[in-house]
DSSP file (Angstrom, degrees, kcal/mol; ACC not computed):
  #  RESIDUE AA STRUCTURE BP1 BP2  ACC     N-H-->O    O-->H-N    N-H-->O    O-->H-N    TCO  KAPPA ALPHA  PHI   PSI    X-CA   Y-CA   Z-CA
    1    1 A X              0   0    0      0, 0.0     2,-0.6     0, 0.0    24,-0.2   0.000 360.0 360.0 360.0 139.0  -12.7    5.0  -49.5
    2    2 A X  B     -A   24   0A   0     22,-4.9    22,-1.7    20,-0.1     2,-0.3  -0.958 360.0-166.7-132.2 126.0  -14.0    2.9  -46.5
    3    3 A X        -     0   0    0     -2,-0.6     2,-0.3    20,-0.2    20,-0.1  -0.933   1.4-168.1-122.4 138.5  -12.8    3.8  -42.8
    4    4 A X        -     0   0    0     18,-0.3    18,-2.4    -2,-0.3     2,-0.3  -0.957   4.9-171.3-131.7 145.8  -13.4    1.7  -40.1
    5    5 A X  E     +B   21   0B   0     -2,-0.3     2,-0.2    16,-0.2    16,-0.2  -0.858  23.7 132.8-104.5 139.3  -12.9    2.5  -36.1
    6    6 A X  E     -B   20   0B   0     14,-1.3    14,-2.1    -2,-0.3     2,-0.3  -0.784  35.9-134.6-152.6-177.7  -13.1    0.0  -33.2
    7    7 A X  E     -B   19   0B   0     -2,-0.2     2,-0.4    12,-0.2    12,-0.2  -0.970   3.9-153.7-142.0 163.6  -11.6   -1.3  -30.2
    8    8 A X  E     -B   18   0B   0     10,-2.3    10,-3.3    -2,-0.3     2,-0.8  -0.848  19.7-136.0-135.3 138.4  -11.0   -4.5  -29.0
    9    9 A X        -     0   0    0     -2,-0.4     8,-0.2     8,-0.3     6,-0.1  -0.900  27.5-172.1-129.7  91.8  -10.8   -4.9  -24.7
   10   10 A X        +     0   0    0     -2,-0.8     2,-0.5     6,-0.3     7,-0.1   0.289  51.8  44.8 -99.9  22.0   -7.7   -7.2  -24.3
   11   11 A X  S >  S-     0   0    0      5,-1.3     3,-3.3     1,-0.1     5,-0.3  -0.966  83.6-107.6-162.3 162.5   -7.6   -8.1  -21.0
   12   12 A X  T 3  S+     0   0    0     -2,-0.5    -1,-0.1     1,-0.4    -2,-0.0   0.618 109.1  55.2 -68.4  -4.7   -9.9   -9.2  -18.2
   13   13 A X  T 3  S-     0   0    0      3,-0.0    -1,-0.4     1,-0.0    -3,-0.0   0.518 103.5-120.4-107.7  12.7  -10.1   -6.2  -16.1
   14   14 A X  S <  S+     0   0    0     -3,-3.3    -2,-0.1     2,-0.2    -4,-0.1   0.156  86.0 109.4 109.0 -13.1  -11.2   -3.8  -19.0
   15   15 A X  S    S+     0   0    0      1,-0.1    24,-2.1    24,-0.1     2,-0.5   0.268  70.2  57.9 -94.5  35.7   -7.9   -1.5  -18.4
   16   16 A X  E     + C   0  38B   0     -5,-0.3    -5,-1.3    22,-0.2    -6,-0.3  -0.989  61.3 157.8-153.7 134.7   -6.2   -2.5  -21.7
   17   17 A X  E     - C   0  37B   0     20,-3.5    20,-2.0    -2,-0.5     2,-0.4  -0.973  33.7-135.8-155.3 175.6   -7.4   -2.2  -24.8
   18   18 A X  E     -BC   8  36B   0    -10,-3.3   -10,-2.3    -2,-0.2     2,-0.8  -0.927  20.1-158.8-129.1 140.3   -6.1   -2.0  -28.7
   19   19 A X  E     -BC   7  35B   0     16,-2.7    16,-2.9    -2,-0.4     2,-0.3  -0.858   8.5-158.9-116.1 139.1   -7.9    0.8  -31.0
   20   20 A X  E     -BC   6  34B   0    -14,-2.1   -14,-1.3    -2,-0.8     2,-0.2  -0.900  12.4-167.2-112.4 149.3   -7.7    0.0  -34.8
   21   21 A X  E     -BC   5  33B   0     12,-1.3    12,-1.4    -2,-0.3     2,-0.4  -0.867  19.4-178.0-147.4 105.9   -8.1    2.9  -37.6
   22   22 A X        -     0   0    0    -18,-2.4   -18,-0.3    -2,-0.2     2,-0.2  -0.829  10.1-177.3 -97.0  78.6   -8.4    0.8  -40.8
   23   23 A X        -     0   0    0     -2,-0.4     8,-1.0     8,-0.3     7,-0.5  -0.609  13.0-177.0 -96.5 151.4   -8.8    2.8  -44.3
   24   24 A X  B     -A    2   0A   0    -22,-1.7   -22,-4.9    -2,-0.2     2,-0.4  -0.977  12.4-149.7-147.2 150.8   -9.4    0.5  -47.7
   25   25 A X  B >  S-G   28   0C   0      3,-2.9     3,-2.6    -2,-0.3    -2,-0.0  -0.978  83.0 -25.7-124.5 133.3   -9.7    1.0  -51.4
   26   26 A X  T 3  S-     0   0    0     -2,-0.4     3,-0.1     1,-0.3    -1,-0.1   0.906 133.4 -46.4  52.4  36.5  -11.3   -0.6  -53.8
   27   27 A X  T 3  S+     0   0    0      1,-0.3     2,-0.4   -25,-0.0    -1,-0.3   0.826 115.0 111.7  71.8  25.4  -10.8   -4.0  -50.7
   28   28 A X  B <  S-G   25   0C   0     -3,-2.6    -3,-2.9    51,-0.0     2,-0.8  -0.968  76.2-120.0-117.6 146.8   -6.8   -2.9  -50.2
   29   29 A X        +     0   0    0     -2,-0.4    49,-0.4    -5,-0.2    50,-0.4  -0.756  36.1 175.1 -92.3 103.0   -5.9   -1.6  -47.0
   30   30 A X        +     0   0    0     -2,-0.8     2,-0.3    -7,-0.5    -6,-0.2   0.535  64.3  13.1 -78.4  -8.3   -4.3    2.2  -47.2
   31   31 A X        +     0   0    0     -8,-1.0    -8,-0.3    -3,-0.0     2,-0.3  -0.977  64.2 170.4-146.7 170.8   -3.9    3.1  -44.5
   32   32 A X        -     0   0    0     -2,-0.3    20,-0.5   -10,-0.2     2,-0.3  -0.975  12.4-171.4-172.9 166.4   -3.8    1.8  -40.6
   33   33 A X  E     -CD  21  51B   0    -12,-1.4   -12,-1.3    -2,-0.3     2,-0.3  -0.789   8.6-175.2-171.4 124.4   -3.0    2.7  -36.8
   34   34 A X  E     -CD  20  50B   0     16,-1.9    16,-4.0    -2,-0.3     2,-0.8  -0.985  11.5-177.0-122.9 126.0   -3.1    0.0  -34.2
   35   35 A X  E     -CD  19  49B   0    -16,-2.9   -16,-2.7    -2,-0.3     2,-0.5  -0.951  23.2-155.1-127.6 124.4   -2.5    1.4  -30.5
   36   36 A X  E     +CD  18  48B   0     12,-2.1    11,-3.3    -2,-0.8    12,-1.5  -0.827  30.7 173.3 -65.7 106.5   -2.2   -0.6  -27.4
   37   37 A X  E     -CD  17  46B   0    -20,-2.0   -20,-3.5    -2,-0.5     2,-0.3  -0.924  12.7-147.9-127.4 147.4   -3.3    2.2  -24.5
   38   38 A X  E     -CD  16  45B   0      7,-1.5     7,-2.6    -2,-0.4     2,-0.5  -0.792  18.1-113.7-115.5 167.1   -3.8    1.6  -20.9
   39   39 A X  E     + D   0  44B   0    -24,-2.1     5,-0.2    -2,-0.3     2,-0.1  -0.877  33.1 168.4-118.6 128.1   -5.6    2.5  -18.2
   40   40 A X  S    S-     0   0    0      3,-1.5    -2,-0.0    -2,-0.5     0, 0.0  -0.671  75.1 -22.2-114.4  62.3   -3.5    4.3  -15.1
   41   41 A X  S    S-     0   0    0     -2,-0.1     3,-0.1     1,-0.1    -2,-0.0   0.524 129.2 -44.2  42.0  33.8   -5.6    6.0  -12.2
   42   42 A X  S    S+     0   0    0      1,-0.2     2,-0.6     0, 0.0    -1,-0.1   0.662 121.6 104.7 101.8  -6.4   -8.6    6.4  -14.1
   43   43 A X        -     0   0    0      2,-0.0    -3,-1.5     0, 0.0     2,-0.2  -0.888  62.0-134.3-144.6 129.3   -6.9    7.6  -17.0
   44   44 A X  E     +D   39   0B   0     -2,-0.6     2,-0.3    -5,-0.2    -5,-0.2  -0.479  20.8 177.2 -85.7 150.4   -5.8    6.2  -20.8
   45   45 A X  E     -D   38   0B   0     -7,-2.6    -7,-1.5    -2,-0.2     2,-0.4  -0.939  27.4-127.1-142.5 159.4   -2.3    6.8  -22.0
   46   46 A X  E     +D   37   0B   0     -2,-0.3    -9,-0.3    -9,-0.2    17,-0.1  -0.957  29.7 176.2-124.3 130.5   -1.3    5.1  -25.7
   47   47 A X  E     +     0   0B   0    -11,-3.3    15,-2.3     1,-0.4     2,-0.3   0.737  54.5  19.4-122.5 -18.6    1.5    3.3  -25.5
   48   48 A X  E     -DE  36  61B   0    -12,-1.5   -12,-2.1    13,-0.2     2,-0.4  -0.985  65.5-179.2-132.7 150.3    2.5    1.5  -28.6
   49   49 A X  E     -DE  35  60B   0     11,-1.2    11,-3.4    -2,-0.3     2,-0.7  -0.987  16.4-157.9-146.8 126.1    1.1    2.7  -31.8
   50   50 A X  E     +DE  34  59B   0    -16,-4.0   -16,-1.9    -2,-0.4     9,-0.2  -0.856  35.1 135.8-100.6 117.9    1.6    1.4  -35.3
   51   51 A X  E     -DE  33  58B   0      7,-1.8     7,-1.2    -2,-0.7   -18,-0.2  -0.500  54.5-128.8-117.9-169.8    0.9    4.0  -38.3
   52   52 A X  E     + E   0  57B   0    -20,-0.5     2,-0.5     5,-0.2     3,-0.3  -0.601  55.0 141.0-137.1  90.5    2.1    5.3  -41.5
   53   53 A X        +     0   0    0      3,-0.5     3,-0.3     1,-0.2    -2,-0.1  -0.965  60.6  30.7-126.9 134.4    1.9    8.6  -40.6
   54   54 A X  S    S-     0   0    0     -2,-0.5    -1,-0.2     1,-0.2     0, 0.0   0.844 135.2 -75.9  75.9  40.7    5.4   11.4  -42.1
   55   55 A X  S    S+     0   0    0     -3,-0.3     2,-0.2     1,-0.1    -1,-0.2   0.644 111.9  97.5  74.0  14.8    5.1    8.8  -44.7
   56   56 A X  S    S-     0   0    0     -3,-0.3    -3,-0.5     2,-0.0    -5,-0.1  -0.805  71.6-120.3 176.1 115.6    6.6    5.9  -43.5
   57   57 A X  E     +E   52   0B   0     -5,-0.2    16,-1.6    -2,-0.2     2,-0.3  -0.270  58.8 136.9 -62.9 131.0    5.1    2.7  -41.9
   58   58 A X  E     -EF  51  72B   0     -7,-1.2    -7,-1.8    14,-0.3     2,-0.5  -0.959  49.2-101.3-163.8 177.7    6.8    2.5  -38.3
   59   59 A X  E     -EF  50  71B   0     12,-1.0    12,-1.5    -2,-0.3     2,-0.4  -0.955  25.2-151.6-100.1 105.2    6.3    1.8  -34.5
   60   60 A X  E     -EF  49  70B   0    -11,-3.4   -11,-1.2    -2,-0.5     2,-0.5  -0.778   2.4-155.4 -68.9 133.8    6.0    4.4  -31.6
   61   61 A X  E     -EF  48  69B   0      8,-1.8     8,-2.7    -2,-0.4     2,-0.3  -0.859  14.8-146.3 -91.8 150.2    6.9    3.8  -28.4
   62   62 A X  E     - F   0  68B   0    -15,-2.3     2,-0.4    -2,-0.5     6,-0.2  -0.781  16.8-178.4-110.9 140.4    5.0    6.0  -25.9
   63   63 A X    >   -     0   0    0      4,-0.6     3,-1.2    -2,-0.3     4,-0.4  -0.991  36.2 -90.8-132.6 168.8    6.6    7.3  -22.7
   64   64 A X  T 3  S+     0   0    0     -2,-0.4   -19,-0.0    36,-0.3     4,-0.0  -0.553 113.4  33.4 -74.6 133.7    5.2    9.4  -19.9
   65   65 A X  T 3  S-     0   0    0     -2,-0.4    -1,-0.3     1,-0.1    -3,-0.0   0.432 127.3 -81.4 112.2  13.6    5.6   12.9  -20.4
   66   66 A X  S <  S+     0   0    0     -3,-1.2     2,-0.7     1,-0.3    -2,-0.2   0.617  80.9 139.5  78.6  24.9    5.2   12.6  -24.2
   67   67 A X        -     0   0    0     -4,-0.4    -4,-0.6     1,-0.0    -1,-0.3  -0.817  34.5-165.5-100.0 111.6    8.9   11.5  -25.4
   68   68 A X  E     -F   62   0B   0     -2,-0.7     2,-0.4    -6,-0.2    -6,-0.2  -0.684  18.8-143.8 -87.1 159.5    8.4    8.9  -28.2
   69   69 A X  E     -F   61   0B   0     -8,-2.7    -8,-1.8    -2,-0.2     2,-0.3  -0.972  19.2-144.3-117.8 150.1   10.7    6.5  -29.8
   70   70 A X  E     +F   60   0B   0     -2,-0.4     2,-0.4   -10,-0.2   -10,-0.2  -0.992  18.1 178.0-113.0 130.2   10.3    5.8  -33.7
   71   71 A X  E     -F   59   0B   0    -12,-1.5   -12,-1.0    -2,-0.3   -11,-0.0  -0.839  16.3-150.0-123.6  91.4   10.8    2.7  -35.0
   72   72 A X  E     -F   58   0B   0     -2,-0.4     2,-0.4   -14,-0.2   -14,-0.3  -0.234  13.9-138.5 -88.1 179.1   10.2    2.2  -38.9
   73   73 A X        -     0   0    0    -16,-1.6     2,-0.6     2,-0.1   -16,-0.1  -0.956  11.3-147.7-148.7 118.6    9.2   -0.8  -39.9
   74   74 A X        +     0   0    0     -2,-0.4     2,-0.5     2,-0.0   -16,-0.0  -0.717  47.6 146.7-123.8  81.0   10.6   -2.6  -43.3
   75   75 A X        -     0   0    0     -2,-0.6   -18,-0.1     1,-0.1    -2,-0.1  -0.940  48.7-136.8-121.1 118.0    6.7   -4.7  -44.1
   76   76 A X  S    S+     0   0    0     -2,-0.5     2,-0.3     1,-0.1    -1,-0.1   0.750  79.9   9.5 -76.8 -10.2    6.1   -5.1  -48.0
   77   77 A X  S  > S-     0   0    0      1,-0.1     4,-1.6     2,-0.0     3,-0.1  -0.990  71.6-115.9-162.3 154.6    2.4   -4.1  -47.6
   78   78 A X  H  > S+     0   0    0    -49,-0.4     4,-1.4    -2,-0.3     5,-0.4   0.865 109.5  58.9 -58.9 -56.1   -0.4   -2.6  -45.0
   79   79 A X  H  > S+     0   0    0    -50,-0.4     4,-3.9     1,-0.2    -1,-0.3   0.975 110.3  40.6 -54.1 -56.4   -2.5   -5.3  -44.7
   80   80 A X  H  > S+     0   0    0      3,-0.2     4,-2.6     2,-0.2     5,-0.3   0.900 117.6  53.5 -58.4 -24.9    0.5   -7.8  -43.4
   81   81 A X  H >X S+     0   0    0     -4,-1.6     3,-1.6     2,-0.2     4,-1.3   0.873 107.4  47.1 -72.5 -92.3    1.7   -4.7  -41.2
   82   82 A X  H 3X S+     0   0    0     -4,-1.4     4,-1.8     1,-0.4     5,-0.4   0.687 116.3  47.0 -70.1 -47.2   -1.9   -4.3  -39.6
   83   83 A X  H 3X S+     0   0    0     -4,-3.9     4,-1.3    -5,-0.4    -1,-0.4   0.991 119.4  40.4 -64.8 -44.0   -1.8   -8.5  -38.9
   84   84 A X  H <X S+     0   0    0     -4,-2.6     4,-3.4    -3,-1.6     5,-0.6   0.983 114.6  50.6 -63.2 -56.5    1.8   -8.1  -37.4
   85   85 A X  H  X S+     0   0    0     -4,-1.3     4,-1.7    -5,-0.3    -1,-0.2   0.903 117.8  37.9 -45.0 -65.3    1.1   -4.9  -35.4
   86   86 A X  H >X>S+     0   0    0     -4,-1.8     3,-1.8     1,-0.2     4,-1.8   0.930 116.4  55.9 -53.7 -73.3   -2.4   -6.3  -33.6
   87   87 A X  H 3X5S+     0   0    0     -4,-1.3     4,-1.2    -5,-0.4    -1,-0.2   0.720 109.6  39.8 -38.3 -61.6   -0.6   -9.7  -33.3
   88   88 A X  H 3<5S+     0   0    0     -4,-3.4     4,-0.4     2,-0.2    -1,-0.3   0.592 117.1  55.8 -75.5  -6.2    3.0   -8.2  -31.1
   89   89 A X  H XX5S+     0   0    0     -3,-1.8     4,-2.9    -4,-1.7     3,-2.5   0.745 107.2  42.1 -79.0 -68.7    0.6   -6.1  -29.2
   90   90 A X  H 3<5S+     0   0    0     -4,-1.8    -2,-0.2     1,-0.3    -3,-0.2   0.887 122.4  46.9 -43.9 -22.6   -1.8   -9.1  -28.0
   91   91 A X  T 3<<S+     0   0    0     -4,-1.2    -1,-0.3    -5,-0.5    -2,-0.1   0.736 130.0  16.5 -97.8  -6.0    1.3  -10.9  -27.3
   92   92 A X  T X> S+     0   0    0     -3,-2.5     4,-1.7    -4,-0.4     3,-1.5   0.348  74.0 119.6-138.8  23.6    3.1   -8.7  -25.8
   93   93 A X  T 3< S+     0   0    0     -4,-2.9     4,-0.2     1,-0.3    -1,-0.1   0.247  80.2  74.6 -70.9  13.8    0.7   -5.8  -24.5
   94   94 A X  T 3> S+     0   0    0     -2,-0.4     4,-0.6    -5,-0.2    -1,-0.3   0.728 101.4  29.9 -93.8 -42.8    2.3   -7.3  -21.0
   95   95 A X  H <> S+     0   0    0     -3,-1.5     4,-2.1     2,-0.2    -2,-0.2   0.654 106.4  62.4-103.2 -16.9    5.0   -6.2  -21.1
   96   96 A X  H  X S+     0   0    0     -4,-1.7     4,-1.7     2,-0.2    -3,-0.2   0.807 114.6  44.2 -81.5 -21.9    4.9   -3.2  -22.9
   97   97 A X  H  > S+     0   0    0     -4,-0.2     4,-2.0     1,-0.2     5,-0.3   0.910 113.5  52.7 -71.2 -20.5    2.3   -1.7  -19.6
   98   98 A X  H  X S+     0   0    0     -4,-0.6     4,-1.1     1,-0.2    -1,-0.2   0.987 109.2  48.6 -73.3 -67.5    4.8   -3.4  -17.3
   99   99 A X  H  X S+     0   0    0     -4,-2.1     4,-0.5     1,-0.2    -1,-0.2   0.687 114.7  45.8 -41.1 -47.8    7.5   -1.2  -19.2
  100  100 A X  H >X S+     0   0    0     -4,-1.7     3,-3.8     2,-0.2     4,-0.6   0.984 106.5  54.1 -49.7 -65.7    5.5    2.1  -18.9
  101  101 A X  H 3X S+     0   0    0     -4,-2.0     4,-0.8     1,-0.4    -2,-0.2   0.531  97.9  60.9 -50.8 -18.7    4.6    1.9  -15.6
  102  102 A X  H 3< S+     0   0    0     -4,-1.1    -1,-0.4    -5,-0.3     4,-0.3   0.769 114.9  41.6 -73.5 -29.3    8.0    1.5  -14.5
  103  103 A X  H X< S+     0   0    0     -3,-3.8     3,-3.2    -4,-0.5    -2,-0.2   0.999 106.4  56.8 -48.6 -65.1    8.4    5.0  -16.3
  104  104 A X  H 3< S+     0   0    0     -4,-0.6    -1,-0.2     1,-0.3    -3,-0.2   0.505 103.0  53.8 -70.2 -13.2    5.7    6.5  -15.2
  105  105 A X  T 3<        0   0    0     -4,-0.8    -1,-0.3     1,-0.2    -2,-0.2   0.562 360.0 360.0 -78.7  -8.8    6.6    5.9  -11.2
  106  106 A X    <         0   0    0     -3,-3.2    -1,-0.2    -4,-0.3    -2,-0.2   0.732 360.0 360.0-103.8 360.0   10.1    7.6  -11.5
């Protein structure tokens, strides 16, 4: 089994970024988590996360104070889930900080 970490610095001031956790066999991808976190005073908070984590491939939404939403995710195989997940973050990683931060002020 071969696990790879890294993270990928998606916007020009350095406080968003997307962390990948990639496991493969035998060159198929078993497992994955792609998280979009941001940076808030100095401090990262994760705000969308894709896994397969309780057994079932899905979406978190993050809010502040630790309430998630679970969203599962109907993707025939890990490798297209891992391109779709990186792919609606970078496109939309705008809107999901925009979305927090409106939380995180009330």
């Amino acid at each position: 089994m071969v696990k790879k970490e890294f993270t990928k610095v998606i916007s020009q001031s350095g406080d968003d970024r997307l962390r990948l956790k990639i496991e493969t066999e035998k060159g198929k991808v078993v497992d994955i988590v792609v998280q979009y976190e941001a940076k808030f005073d100095e401090e990262w908070h994760p705000i969308v996360r894709y896994d397969c984590s309780h057994g079932f491939l899905h979406r978190d939404v993050m809010w502040p104070g630790g309430k998630k939403e679970k969203y599962p995710l109907d993707i025939p195989d890990l490798k297209t889930a891992l391109l779709y997940a990186e792919q609606d973050i970078k496109d939309r990683w705008k809107w999901y900080r925009d979305r927090y931060r409106r939380r995180l002020r009330k």
